[in-house]
matplotlib code that plots the C-alpha trace (Angstrom):
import matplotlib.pyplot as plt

x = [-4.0, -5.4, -9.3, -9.6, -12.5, -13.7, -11.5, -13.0, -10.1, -10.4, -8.4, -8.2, -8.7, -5.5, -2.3, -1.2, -4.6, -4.5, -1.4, -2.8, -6.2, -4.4, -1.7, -4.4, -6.6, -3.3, -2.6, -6.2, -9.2, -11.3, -11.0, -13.5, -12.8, -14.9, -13.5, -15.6, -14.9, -16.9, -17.5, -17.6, -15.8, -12.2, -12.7, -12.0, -8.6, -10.1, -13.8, -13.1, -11.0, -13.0, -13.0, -13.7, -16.5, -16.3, -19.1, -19.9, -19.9, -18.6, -16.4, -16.6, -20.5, -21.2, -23.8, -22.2, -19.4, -20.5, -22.5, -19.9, -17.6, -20.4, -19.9, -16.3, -13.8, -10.6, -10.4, -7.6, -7.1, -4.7, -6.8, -4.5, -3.8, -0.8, -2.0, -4.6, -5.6, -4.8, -8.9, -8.8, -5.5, -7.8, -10.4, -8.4, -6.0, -7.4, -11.8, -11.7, -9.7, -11.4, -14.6, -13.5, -12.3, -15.9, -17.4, -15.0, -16.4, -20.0, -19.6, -17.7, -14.6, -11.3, -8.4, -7.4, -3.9, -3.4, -0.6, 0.9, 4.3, 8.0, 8.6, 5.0, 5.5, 2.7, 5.6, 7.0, 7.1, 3.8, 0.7, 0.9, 3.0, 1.6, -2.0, -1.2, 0.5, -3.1, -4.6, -2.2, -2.8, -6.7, -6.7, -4.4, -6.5, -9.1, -8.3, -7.9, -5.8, -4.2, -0.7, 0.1, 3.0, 4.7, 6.4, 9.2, 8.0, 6.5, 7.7, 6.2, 4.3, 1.6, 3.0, 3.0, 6.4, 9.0, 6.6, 6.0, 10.0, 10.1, 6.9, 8.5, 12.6, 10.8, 9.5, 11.8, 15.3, 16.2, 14.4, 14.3, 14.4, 13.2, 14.5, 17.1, 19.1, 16.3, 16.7, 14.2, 14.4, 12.3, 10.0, 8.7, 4.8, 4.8, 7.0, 4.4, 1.4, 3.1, 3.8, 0.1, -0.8, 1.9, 0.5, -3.4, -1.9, 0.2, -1.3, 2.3, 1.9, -1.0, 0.0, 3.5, 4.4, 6.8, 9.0, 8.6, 11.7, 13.9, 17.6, 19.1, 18.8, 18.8, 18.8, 15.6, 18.0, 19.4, 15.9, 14.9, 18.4, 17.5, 14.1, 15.5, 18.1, 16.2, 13.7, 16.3, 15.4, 17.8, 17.9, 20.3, 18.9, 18.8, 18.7, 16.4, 17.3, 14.5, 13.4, 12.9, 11.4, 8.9, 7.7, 7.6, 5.7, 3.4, 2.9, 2.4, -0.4, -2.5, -2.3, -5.6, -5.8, -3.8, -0.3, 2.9, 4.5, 3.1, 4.4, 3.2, 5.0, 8.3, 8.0, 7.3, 10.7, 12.6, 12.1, 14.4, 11.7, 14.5, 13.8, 14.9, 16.2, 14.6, 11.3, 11.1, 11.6, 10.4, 12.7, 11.0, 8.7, 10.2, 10.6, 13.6, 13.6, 13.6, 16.5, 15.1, 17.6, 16.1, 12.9, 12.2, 13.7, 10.6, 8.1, 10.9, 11.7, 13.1, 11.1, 7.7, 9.0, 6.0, 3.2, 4.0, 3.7, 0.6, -0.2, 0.9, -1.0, -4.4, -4.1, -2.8, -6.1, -8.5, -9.8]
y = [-32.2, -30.8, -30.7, -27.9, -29.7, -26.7, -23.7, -20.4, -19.7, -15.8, -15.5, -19.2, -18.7, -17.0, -17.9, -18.8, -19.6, -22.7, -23.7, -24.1, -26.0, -28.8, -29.3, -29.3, -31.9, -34.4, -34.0, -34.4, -35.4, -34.5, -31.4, -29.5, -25.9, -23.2, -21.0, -17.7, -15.8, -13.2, -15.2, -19.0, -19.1, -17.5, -20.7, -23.1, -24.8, -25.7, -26.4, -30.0, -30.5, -33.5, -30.7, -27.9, -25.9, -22.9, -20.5, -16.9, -14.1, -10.7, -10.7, -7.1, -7.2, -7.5, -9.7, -11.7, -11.9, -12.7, -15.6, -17.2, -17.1, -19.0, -22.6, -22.6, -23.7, -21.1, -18.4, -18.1, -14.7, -14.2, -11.3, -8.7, -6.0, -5.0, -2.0, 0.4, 4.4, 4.9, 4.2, 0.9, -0.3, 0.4, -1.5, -4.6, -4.5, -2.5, -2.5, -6.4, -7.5, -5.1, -6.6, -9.8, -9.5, -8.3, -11.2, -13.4, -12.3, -12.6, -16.2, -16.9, -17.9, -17.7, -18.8, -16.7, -17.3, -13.6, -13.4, -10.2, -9.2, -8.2, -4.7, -3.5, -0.7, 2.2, 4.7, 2.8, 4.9, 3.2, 2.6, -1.2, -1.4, 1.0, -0.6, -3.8, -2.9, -1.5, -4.7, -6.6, -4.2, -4.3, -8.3, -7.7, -5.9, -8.0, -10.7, -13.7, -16.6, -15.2, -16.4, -13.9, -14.8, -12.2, -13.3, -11.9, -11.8, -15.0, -17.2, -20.7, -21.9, -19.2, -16.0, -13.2, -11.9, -14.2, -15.0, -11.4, -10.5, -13.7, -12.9, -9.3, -10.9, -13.0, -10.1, -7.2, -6.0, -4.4, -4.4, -0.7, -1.6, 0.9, -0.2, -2.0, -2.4, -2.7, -6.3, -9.2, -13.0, -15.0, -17.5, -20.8, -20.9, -24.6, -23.3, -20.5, -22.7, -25.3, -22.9, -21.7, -25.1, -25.7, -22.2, -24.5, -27.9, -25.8, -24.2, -22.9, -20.6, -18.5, -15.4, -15.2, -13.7, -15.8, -14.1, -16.5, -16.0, -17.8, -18.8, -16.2, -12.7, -11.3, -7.4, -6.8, -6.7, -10.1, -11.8, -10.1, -11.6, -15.1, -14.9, -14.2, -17.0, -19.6, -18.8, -19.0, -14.9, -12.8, -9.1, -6.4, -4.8, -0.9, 0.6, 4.0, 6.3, 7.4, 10.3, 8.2, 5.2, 7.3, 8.5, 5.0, 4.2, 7.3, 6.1, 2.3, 3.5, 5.1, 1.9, -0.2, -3.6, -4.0, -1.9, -4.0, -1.2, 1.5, 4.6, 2.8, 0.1, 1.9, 3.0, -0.3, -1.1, 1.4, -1.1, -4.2, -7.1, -9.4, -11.5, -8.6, -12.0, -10.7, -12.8, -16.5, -17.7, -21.0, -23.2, -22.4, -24.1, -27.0, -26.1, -25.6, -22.6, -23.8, -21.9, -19.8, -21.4, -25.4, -24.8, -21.6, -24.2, -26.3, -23.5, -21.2, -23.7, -21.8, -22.8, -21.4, -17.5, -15.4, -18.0, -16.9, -13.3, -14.0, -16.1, -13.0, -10.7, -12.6, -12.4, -9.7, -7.8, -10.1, -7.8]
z = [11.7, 15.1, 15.9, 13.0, 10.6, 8.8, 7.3, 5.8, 3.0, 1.9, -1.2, -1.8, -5.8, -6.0, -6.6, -3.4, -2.0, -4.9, -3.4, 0.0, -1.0, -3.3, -0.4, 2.1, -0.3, -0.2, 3.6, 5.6, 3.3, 6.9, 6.3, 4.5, 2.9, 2.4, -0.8, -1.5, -5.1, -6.5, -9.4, -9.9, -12.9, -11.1, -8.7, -12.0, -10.4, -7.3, -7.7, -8.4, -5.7, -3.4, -0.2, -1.4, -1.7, -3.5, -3.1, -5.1, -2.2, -2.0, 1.3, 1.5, 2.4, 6.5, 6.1, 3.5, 5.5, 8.6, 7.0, 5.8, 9.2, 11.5, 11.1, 10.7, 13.3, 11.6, 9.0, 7.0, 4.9, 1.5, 0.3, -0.9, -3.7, -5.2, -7.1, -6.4, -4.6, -1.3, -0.4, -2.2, -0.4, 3.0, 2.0, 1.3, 3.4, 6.4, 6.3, 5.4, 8.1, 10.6, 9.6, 9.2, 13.3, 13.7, 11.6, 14.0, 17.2, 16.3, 14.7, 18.3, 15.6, 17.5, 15.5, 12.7, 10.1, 8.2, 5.2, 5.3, 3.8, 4.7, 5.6, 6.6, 9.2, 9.7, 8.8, 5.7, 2.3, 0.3, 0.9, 0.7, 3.5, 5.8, 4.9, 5.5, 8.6, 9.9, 8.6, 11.0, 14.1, 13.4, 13.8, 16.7, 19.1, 18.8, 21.1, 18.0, 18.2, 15.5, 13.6, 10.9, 8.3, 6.0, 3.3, 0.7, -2.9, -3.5, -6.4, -8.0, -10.7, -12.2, -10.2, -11.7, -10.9, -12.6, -15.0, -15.7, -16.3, -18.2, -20.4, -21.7, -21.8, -24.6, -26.7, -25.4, -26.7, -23.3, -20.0, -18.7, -15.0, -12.2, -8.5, -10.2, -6.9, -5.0, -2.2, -2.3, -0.5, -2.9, -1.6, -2.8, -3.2, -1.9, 1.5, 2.1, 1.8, 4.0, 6.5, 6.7, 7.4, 10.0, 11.5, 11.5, 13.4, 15.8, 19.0, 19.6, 16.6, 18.1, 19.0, 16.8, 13.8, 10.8, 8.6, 5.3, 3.1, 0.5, 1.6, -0.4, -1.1, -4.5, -6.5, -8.7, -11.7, -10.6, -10.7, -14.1, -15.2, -13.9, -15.2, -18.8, -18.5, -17.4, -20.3, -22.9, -23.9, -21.1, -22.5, -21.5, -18.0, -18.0, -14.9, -14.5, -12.4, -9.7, -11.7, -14.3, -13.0, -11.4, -14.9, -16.3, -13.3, -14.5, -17.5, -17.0, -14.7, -17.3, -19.6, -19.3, -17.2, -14.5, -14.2, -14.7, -12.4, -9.7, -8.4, -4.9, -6.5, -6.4, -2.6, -1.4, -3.7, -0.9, 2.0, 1.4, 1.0, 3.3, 6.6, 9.9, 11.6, 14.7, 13.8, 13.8, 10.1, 8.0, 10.4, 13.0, 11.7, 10.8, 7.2, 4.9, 2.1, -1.0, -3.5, -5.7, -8.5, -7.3, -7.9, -10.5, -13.5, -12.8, -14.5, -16.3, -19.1, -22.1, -25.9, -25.0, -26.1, -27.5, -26.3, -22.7, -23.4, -24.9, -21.9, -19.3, -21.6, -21.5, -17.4, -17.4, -19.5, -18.2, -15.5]

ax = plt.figure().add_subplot(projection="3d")
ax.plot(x, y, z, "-o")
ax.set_aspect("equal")
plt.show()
């Protein structure tokens, strides 16, 4: 690792952000990580880890915020939503990393790694994309040494996306599929987090953007397909047609917890989640995609049936 010693890691509770703190524990024991959650008990998986220190903030508070940046020699941030209103996409996706820019300058904190996501564009169809394009442009203008990665749907151990089509496969008859044709390039939790890293050692990195995608390109209905093979449960897919999918997406919306599916949801689904191949990819950083087919079979074994709904449905309702 370079001269980096201490690393703010926004969103490291998460799924991704666990990723990142155990591979960072096993590469340079130096280096000390600061993990804020909004409650201690979300931090379980990585409090014990030997470097790092989670501590209970909200990161959407200025002076909370800008507490936690001094002291730190990088700021790394995974915060993101999938699901919300228009206002609460802004806040995550655009306020934070404004503030968090602002936070930067004050605490005299220069370099700065932001995961975004493939296809974000301040005309695309959703609010996701179009917010998390501002949040890129916000950390842009202000002068960081910023690397920002955007990665294709992101699978792995604990995700909630093959997980999710594997959870319903085992309880299901059919699987009503909305955006059945709709184009993603899979990516390996372990090749994302390894990447952010690499973005860390690297001065080279500063200043570019990565493209973090899978070797191959699949169809939604192909990964609900492989989801229910490799549980041992794959159910007949049923596309909707848009119509359709948009009233499912209605009515999945008004169910309690968080929504399996968004109207948002489907817009986003209009912009192929694939690598443009005009942006450097994971080779260029020295890393080879991992196939989605290698290393899903890891986590996807079939036998567990009903107990992983259940599992998916206790996450899925926590709150």
């Amino acid at each position: 690792m370079n001269a980096l010693r201490k690393v703010l890691l926004l969103g490291g509770t998460g799924f991704v952000g666990q990723a990142v703190c155990e591979r960072l524990v096993e590469r340079d024991s130096a280096m000390r990580l600061t993990v804020p959650t909004r409650r201690m008990a979300h931090a379980k998986a990585v409090q014990f880890l030997p470097t790092v220190d989670p501590v209970e903030c909200n990161v959407h508070d200025d002076a909370q915020l800008g507490r936690l940046v001094a002291g730190h020699d990088a700021v790394v941030n995974l915060i993101a939503i999938l699901h919300g209103s228009a206002a609460e996409f802004d806040k995550v996706h655009v306020q934070l990393p404004r503030r968090l820019a602002e936070a930067c300058r004050a605490a005299g904190v220069q370099r700065v790694v932001h995961v975004s996501a493939l296809g974000v564009a301040a005309d695309a169809p959703s609010n996701y994309l179009r917010s998390k394009a501002a949040g890129e442009a916000a950390l842009q203008a202000a002068g960081l040494e910023l690397s920002i990665l955007r990665p294709s749907v992101i699978f792995g151990a604990g995700d909630s996306f093959l997980n999710l089509f594997a959870a319903l496969q085992s309880v299901a008859p059919v699987m009503p599929l909305a955006g059945a044709d709709a184009r993603f390039q899979p990516v390996w939790v372990q090749d994302v987090a390894e990447a952010l890293l690499r973005c860390l050692e690297r001065q080279d990195t500063i200043g570019q953007t990565y493209e973090c995608a899978g070797p191959e390109v699949y169809t939604l209905r192909e990964l609900v397909q492989l989801a229910g093979r490799l549980c041992g449960h794959e159910r007949p897919v049923l596309p909707l047609p848009v119509t359709f999918g948009r009233m499912q997406a209605v009515m999945m919306e008004m169910l309690p917890g968080r929504p399996l599916m968004s109207r948002d949801n489907i817009l986003s689904m209009q912009v192929p989640n694939v690598a443009s191949g005009i942006l450097p990819g994971l080779p260029a950083l020295g890393i080879t995609p991992s196939p989605l087919d290698a290393a899903a079979p890891q986590y996807l074994a079939p036998g567990q049936g009903v107990a992983r709904f259940n599992r998916w449905r206790a996450a899925h309702f926590r709150g």
